[in-house]
C-alpha positions in Angstrom: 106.2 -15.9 87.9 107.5 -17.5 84.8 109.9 -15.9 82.4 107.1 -16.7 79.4 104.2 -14.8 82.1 106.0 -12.1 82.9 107.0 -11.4 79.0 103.2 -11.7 78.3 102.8 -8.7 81.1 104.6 -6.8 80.0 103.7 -7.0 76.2 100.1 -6.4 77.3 101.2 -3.8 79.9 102.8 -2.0 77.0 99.7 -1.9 74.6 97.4 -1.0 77.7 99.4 1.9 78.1 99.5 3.2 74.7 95.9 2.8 73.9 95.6 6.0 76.3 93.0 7.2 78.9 89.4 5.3 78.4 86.5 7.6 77.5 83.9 7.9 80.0 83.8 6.1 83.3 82.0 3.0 82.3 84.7 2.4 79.5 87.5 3.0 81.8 85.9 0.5 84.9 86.1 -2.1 81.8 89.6 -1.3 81.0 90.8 -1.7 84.1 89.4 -5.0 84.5 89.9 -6.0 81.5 93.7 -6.4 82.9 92.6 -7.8 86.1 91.2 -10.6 84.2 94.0 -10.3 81.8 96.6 -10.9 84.6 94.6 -13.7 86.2 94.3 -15.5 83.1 98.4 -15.9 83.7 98.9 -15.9 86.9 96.8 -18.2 89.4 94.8 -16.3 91.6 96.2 -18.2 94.6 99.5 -16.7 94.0 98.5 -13.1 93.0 99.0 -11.7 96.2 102.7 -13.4 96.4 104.2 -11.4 93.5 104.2 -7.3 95.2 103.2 -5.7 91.4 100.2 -8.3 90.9 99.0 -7.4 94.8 100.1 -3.8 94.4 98.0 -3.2 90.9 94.4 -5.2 92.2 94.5 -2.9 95.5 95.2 0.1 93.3 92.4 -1.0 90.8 89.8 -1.6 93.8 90.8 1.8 95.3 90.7 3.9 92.5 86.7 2.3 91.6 85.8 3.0 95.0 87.2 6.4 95.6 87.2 7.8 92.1 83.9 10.2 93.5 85.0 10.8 96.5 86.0 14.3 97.8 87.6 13.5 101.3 91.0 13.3 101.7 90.6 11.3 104.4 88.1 9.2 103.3 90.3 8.6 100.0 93.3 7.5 102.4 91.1 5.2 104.8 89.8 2.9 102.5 91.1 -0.6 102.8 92.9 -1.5 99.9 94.9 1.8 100.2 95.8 1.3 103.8 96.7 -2.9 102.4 99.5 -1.6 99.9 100.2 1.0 103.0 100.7 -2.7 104.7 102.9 -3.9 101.5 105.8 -1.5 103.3 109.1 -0.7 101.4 108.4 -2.9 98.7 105.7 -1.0 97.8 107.6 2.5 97.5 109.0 1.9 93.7 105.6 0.3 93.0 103.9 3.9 93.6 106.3 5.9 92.7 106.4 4.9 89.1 102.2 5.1 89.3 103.0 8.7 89.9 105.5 9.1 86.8 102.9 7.6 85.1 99.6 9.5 86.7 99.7 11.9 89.8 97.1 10.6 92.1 96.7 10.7 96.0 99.6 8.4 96.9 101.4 11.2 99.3 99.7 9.4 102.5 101.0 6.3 101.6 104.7 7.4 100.9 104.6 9.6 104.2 103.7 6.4 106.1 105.7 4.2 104.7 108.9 6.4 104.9 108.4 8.7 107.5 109.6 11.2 105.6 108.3 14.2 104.0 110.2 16.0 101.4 107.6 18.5 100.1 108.1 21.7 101.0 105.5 23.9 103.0 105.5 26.1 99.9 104.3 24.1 97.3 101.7 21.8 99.3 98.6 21.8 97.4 99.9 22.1 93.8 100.1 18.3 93.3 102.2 18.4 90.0 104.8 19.9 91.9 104.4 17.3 94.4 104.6 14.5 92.8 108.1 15.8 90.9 109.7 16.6 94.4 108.3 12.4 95.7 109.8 11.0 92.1 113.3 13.2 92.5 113.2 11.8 96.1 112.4 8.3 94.7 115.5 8.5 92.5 117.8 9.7 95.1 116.8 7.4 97.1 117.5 4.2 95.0 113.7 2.9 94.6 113.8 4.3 91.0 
């Protein structure tokens, strides 16, 4: 990615973010592609899946549309573009772990995975604030933050 590109992603990145949380599902399925097209307006598609956050953030945009009503666990976890950035591997880690500063969401599958580690303790399983603050400590111990 260019130097000019990647300055224009992350100016637009920046403004995304601050305009906050869409109202209503409809206005947030635009949002979110509103920087899919955004980001393939800069980048070629062809080499989208080359650069890990450009891969990493379409497979999290399909997987959230798809799964935002679902209930299962499993189901949630099992759909393909989840088990793709699963695929991703290491690279991947510091991509989800600063989704979960910014948003907790159901990425504890995909860390345990890729890791195979576990650091959350039996006692606060469940109480996914918690959670995610024990997977980003982890992350920053660890060097991927």
């Amino acid at each position: 990615m260019t130097a000019i590109a990647s300055g224009y992603m992350s100016s637009f990145f920046d403004v995304f973010e601050e305009a906050g949380t869409a109202v209503g599902e409809e206005s947030d399925s635009i949002r979110k592609q509103c920087l899919v097209s955004f980001m393939h307006s800069i980048i070629p598609f062809s080499s989208a899946n080359i650069i890990p956050e450009v891969k990493f953030l379409n497979l999290k945009t399909e997987w959230e549309e798809d799964t935002g009503m679902l209930s299962s666990d499993s189901e949630i976890a099992l759909h393909p573009a989840y088990q793709q950035i699963i695929g991703m591997g290491q690279g991947a880690i510091p991509l989800i772990l600063n989704e979960m500063k910014k948003k907790r969401g159901q990425w504890f599958w995909a860390l345990k995975s890729i890791t195979g580690e576990d650091p959350v303790p039996l006692e606060i399983r469940g109480n996914i604030k918690k959670m995610t603050g024990v997977w980003i400590k982890w992350g920053e111990e660890k060097g991927y933050l």
